[in-house]
N, CA, C and O atoms as a Tinker XYZ file with bonds, in Angstrom:
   380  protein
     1  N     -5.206000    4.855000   -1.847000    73     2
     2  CA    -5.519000    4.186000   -0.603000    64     1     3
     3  C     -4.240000    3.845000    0.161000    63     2     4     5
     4  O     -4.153000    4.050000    1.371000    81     3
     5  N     -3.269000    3.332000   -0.551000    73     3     6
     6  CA    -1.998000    2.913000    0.187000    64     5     7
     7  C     -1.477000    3.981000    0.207000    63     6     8     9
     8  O     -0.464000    3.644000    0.819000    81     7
     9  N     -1.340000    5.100000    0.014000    73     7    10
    10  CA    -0.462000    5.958000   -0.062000    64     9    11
    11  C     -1.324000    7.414000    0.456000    63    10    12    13
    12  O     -0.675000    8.303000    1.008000    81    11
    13  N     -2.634000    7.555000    0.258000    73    11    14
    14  CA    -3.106000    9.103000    0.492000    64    13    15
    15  C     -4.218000    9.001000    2.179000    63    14    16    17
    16  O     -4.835000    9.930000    2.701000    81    15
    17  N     -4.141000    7.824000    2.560000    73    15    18
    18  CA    -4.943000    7.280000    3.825000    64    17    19
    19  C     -3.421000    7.666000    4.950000    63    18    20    21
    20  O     -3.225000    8.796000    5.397000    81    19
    21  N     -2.584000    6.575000    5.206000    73    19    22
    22  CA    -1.356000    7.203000    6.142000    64    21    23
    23  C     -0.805000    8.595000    5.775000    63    22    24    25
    24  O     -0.249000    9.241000    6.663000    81    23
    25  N     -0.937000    9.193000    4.322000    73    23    26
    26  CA    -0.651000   10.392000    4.621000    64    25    27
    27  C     -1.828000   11.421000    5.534000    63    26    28    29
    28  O     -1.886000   11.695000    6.733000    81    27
    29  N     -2.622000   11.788000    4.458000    73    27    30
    30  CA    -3.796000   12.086000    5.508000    64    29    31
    31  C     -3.455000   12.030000    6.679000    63    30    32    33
    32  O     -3.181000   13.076000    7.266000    81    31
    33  N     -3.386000   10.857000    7.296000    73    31    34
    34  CA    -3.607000   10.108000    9.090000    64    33    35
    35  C     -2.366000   10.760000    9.624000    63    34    36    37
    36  O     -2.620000   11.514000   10.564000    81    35
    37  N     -1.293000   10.702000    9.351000    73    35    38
    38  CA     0.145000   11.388000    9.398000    64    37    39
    39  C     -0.377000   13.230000    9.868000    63    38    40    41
    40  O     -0.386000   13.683000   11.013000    81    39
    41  N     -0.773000   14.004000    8.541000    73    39    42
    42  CA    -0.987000   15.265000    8.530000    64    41    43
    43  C     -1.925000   15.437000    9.620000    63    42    44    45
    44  O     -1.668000   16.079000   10.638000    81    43
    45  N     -3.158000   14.773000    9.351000    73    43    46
    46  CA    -4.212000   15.363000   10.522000    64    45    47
    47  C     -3.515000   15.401000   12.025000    63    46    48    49
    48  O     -3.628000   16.299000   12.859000    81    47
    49  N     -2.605000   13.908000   12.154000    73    47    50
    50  CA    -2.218000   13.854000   13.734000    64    49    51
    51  C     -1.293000   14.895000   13.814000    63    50    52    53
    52  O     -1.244000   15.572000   14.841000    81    51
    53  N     -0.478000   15.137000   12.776000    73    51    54
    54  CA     0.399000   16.780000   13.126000    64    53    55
    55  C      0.040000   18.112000   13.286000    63    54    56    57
    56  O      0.746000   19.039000   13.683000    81    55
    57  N     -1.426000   18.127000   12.850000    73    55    58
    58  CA    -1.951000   19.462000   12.394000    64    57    59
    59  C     -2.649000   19.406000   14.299000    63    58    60    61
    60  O     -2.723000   20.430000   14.977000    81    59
    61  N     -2.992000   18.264000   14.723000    73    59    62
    62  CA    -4.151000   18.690000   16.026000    64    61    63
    63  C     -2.607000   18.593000   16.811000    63    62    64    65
    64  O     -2.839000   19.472000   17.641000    81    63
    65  N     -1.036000   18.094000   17.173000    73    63    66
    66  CA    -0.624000   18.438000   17.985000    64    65    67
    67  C     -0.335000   19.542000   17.317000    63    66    68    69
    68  O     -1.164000   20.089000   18.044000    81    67
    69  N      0.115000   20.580000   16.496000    73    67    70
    70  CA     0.452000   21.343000   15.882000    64    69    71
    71  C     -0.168000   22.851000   16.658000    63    70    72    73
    72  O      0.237000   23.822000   17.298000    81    71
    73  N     -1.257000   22.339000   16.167000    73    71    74
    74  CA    -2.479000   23.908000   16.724000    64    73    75
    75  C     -3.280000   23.414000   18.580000    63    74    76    77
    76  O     -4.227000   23.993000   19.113000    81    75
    77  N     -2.404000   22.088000   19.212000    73    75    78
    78  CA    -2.887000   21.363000   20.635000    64    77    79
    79  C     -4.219000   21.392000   20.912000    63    78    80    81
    80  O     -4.662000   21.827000   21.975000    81    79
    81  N     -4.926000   20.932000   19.976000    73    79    82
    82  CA    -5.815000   19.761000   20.128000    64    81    83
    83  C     -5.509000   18.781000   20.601000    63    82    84    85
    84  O     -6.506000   18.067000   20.717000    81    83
    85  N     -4.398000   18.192000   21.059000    73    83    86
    86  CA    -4.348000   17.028000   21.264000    64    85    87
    87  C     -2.457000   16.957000   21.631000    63    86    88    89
    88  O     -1.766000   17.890000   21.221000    81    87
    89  N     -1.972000   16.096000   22.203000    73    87    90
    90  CA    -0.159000   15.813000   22.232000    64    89    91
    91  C      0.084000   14.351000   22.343000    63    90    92    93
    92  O     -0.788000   13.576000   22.736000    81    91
    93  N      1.074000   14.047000   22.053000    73    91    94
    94  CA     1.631000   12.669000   21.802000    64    93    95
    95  C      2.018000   12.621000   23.596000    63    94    96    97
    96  O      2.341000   13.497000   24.398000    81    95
    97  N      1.784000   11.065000   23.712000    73    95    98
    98  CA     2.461000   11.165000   25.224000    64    97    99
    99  C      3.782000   11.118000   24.957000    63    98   100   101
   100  O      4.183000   10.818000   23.833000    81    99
   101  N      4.773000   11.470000   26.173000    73    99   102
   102  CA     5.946000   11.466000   26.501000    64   101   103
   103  C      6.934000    9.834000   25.669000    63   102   104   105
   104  O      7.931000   10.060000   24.984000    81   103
   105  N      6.672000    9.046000   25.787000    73   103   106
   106  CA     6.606000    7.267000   25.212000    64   105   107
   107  C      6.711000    7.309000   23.601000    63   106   108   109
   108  O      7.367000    6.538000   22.901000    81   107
   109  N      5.896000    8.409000   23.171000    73   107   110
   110  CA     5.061000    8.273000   21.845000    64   109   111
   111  C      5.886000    8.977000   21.153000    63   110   112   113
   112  O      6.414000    9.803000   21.896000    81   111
   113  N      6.381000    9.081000   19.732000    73   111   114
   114  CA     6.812000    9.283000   19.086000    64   113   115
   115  C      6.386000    9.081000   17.736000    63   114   116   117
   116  O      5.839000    8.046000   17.355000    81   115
   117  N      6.686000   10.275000   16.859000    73   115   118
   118  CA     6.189000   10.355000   14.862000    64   117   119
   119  C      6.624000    8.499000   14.291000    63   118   120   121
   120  O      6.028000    7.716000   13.552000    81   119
   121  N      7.713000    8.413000   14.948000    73   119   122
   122  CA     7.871000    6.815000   14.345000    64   121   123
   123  C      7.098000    5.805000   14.660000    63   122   124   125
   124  O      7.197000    4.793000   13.967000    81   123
   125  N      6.144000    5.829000   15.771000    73   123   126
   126  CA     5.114000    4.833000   16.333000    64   125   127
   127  C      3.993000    5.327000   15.807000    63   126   128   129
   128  O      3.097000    4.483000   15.791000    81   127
   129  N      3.631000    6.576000   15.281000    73   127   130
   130  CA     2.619000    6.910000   14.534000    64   129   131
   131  C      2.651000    6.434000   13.184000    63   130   132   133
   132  O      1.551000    6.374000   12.635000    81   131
   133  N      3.228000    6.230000   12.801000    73   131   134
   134  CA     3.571000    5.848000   11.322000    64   133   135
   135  C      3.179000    4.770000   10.861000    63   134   136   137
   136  O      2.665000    4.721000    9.743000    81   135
   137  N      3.376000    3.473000   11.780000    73   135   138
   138  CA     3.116000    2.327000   11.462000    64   137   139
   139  C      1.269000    2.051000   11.557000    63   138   140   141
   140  O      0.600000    1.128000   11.094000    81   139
   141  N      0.884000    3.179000   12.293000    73   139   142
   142  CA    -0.769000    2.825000   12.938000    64   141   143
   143  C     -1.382000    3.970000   11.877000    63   142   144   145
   144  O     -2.605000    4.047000   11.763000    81   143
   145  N     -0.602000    4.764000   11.185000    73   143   146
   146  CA    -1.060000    5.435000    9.747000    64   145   147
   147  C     -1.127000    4.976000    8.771000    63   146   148   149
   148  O     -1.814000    5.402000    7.843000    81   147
   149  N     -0.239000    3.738000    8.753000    73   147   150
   150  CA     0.025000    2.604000    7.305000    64   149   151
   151  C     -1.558000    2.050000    7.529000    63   150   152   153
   152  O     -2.462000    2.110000    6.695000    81   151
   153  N     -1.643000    1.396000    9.138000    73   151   154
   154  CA    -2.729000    0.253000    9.326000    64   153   155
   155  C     -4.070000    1.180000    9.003000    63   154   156   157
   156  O     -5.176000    0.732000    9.305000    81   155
   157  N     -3.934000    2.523000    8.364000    73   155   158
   158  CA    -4.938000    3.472000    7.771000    64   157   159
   159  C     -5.177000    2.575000    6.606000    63   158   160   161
   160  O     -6.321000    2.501000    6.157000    81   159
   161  N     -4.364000    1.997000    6.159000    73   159   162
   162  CA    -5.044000    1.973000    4.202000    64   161   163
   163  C     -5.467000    0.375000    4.355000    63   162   164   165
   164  O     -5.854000   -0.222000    3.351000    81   163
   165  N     -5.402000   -0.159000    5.364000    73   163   166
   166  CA    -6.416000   -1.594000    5.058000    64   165   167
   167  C     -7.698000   -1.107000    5.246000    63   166   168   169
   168  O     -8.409000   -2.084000    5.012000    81   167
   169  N     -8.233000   -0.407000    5.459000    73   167   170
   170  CA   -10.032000   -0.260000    5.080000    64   169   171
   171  C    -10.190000   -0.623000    4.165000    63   170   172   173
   172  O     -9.677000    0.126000    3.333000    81   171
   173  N    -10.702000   -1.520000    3.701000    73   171   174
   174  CA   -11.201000   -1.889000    2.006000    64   173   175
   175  C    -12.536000   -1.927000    2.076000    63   174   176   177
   176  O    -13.076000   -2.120000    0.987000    81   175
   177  N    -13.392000   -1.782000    3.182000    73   175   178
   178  CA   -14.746000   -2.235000    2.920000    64   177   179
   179  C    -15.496000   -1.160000    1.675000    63   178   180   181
   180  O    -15.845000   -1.556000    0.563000    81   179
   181  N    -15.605000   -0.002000    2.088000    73   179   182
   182  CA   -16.193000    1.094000    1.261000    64   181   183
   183  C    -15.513000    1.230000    0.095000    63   182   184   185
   184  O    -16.157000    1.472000   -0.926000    81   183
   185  N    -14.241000    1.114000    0.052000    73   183   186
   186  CA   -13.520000    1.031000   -0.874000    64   185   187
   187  C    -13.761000    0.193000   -2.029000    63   186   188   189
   188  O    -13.752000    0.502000   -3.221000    81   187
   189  N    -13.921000   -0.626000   -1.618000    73   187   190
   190  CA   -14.958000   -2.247000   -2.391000    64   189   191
   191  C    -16.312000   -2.243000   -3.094000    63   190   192   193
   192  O    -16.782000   -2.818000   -4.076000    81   191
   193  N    -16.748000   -1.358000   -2.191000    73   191   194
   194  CA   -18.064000   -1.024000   -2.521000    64   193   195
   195  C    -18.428000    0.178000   -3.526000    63   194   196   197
   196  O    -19.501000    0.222000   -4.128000    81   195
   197  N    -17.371000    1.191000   -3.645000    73   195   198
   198  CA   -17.296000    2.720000   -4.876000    64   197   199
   199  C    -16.478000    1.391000   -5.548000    63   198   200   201
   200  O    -17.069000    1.191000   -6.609000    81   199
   201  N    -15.680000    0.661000   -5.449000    73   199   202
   202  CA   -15.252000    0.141000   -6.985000    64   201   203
   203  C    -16.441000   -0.877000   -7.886000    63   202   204   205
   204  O    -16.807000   -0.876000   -9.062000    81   203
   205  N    -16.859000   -1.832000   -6.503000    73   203   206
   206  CA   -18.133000   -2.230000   -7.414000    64   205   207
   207  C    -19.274000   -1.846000   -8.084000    63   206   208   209
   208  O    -20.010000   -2.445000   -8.868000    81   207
   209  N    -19.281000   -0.395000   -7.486000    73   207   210
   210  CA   -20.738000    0.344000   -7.892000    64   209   211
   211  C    -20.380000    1.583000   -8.784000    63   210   212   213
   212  O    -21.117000    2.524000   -9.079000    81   211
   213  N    -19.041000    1.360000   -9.153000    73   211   214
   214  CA   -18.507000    2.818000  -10.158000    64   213   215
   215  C    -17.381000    2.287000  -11.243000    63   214   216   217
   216  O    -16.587000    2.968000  -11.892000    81   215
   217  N    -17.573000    0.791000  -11.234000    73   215   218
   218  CA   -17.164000    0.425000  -12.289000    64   217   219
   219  C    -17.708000   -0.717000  -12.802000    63   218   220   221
   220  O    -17.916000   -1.694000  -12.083000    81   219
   221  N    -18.004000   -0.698000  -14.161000    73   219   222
   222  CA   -19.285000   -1.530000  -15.095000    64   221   223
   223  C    -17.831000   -2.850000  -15.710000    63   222   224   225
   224  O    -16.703000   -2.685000  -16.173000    81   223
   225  N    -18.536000   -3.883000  -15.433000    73   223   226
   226  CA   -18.380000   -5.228000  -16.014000    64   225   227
   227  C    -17.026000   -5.742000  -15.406000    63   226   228   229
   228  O    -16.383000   -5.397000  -14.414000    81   227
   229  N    -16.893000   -6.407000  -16.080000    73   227   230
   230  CA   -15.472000   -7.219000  -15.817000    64   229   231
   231  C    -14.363000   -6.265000  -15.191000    63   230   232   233
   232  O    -13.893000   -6.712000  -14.145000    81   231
   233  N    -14.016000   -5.443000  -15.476000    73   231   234
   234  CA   -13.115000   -4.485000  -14.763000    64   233   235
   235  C    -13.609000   -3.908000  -13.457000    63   234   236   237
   236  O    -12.915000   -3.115000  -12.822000    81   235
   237  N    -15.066000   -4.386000  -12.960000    73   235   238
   238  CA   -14.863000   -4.070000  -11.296000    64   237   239
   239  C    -14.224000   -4.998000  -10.866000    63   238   240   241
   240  O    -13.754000   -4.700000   -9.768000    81   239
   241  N    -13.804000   -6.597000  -11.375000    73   239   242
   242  CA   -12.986000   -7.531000  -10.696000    64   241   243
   243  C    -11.762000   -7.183000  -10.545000    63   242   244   245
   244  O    -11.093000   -7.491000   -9.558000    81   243
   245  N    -11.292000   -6.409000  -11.651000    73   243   246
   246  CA    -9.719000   -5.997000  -11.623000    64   245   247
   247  C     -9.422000   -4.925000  -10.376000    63   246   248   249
   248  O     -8.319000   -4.888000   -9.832000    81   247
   249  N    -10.714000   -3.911000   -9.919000    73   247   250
   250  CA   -10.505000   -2.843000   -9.294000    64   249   251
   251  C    -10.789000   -3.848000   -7.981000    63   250   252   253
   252  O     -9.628000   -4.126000   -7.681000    81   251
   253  N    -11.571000   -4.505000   -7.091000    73   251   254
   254  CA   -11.918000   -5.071000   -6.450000    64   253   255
   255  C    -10.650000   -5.415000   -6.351000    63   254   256   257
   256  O    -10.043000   -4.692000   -5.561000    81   255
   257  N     -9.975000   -6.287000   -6.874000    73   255   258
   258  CA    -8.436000   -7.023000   -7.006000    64   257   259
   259  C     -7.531000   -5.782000   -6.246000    63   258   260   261
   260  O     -7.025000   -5.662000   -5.130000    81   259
   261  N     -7.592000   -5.140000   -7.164000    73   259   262
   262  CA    -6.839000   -3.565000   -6.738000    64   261   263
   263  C     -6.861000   -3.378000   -5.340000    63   262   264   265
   264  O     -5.840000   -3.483000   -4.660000    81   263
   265  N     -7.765000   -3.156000   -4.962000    73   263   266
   266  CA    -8.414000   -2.248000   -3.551000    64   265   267
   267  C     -7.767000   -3.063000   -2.349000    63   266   268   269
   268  O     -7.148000   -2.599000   -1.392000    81   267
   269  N     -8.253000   -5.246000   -2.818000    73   267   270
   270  CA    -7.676000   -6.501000   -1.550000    64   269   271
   271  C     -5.904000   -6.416000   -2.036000    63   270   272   273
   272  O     -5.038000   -7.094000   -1.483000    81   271
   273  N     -5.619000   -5.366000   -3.254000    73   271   274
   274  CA    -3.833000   -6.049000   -3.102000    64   273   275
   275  C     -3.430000   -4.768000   -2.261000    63   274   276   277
   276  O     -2.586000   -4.891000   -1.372000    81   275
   277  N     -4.033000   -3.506000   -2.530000    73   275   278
   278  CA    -3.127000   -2.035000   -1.851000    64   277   279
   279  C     -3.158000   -2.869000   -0.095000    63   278   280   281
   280  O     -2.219000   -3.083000    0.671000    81   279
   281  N     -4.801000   -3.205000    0.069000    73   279   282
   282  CA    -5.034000   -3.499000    1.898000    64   281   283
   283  C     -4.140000   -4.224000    2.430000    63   282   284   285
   284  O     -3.649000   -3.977000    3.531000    81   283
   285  N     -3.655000   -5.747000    1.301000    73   283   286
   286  CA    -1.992000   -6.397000    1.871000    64   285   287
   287  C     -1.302000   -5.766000    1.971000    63   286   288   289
   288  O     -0.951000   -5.625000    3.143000    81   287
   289  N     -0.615000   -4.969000    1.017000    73   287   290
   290  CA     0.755000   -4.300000    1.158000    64   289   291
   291  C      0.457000   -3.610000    2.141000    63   290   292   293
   292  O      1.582000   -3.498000    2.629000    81   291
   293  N     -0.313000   -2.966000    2.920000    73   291   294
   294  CA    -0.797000   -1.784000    3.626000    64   293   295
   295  C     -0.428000   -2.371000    5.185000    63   294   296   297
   296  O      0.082000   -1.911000    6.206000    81   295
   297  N     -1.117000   -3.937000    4.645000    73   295   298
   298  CA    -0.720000   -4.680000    6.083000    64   297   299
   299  C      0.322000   -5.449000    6.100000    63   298   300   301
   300  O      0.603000   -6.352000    6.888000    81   299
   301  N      0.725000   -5.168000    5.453000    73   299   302
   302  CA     2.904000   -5.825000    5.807000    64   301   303
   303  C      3.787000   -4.891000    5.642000    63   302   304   305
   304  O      4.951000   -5.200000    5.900000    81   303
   305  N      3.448000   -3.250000    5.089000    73   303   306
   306  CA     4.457000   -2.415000    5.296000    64   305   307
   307  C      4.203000   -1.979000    6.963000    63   306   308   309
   308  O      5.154000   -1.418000    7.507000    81   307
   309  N      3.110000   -2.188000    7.683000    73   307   310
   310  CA     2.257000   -1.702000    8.823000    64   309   311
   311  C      3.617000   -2.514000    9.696000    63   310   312   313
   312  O      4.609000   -2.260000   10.379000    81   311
   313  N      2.861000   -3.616000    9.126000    73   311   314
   314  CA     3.791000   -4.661000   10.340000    64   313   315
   315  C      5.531000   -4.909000   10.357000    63   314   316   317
   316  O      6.306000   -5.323000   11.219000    81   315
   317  N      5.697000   -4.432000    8.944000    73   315   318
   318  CA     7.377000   -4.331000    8.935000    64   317   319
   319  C      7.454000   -3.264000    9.800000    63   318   320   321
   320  O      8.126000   -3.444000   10.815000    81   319
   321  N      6.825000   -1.988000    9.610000    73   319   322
   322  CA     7.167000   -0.960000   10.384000    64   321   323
   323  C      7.528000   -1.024000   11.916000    63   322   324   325
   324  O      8.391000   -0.449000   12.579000    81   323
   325  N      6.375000   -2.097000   12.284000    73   323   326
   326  CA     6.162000   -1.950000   13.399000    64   325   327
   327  C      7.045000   -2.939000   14.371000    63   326   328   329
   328  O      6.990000   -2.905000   15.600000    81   327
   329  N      7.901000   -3.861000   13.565000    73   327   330
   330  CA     9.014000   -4.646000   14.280000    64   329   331
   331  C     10.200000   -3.918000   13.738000    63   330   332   333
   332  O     11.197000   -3.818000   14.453000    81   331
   333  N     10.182000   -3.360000   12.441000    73   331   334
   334  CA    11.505000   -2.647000   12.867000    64   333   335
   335  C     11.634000   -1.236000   14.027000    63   334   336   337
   336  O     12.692000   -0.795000   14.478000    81   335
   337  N     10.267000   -0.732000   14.320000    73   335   338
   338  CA    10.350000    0.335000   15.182000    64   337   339
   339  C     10.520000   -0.688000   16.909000    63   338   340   341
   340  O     10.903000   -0.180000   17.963000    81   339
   341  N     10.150000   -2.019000   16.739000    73   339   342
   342  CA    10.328000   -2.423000   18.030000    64   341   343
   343  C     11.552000   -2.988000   18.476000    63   342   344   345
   344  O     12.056000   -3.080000   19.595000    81   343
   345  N     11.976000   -3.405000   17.153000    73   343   346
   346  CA    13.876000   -3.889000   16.958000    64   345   347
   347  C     14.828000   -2.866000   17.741000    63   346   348   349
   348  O     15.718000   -3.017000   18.578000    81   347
   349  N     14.232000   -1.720000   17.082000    73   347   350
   350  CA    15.406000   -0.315000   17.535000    64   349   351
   351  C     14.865000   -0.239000   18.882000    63   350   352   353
   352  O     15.683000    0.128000   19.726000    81   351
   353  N     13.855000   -0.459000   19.238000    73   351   354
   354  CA    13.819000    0.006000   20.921000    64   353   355
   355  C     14.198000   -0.790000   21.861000    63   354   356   357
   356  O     14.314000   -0.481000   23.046000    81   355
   357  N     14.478000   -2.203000   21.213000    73   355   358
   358  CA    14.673000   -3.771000   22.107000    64   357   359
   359  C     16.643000   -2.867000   22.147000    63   358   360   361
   360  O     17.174000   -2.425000   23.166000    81   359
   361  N     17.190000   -2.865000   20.895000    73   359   362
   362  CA    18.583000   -2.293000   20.825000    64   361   363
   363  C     18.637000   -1.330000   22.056000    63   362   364   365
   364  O     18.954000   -1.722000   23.179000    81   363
   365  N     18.254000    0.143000   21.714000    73   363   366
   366  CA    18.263000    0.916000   22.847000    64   365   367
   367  C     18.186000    0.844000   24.027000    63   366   368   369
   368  O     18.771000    1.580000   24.822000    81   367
   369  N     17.225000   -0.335000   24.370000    73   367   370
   370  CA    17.257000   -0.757000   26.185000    64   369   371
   371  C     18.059000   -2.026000   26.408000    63   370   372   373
   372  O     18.235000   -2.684000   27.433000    81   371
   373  N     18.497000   -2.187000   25.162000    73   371   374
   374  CA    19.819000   -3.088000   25.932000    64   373   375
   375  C     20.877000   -2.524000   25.938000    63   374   376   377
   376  O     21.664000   -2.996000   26.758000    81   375
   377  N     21.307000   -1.545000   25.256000    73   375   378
   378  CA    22.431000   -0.525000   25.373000    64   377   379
   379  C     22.642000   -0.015000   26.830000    63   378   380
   380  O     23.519000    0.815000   27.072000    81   379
C-alpha cells in the first residue's frame, strides 16, 4: 500500500503522457506528481475491509493496525514532499 499505490499512480501518469492521453501542464512537473502519488496510499478504507474479512482472529487487529500505520506514513511522507517541493520553488523565485 505505501509503496505499490504511488508507484502504480507514478507509472500510469507516465504511461498516458507517454502514449498522450493526457500532458502535464507547462507549471507541472514529475516532482509535483509525486507528492499527490504518495497521497495514493492513504486509502485505507477497502484496505480495512480485505484485512478484516481475510484475516481470522486476533491478527486482523494487527493487520487493521498495519493498513492505519502504512496510511500515516503515507500522509507525512505526502506532506514532507510537498513542502520540500514548495521550499525549492519559494528559493527559485527569490533567486
Amino acid at each position: 500500500m505505501l509503496l505499490g499505490k504511488p508507484v502504480g499512480i507514478l507509472l500510469g501518469a507516465w504511461l498516458a503522457v507517454r502514449i498522450r492521453l493526457g500532458a502535464l501542464p507547462p507549471e507541472v512537473g514529475w516532482g509535483d506528481v509525486l507528492p499527490v502519488a504518495m497521497l495514493g496510499g492513504v486509502g485505507y478504507t477497502v484496505s480495512l475491509l480485505i484485512a478484516r474479512l481475510s484475516v481470522p482472529g486476533e491478527a486482523a487487529d494487527a493487520a487493521a493496525a498495519a493498513v492505519l500505520g502504512a496510511s500515516v506514513v503515507a500522509a507525512v511522507l505526502a506532506t514532507v514532499l510537498v513542502r520540500r517541493r514548495g521550499s525549492a520553488r519559494d528559493r527559485l523565485q527569490k533567486w
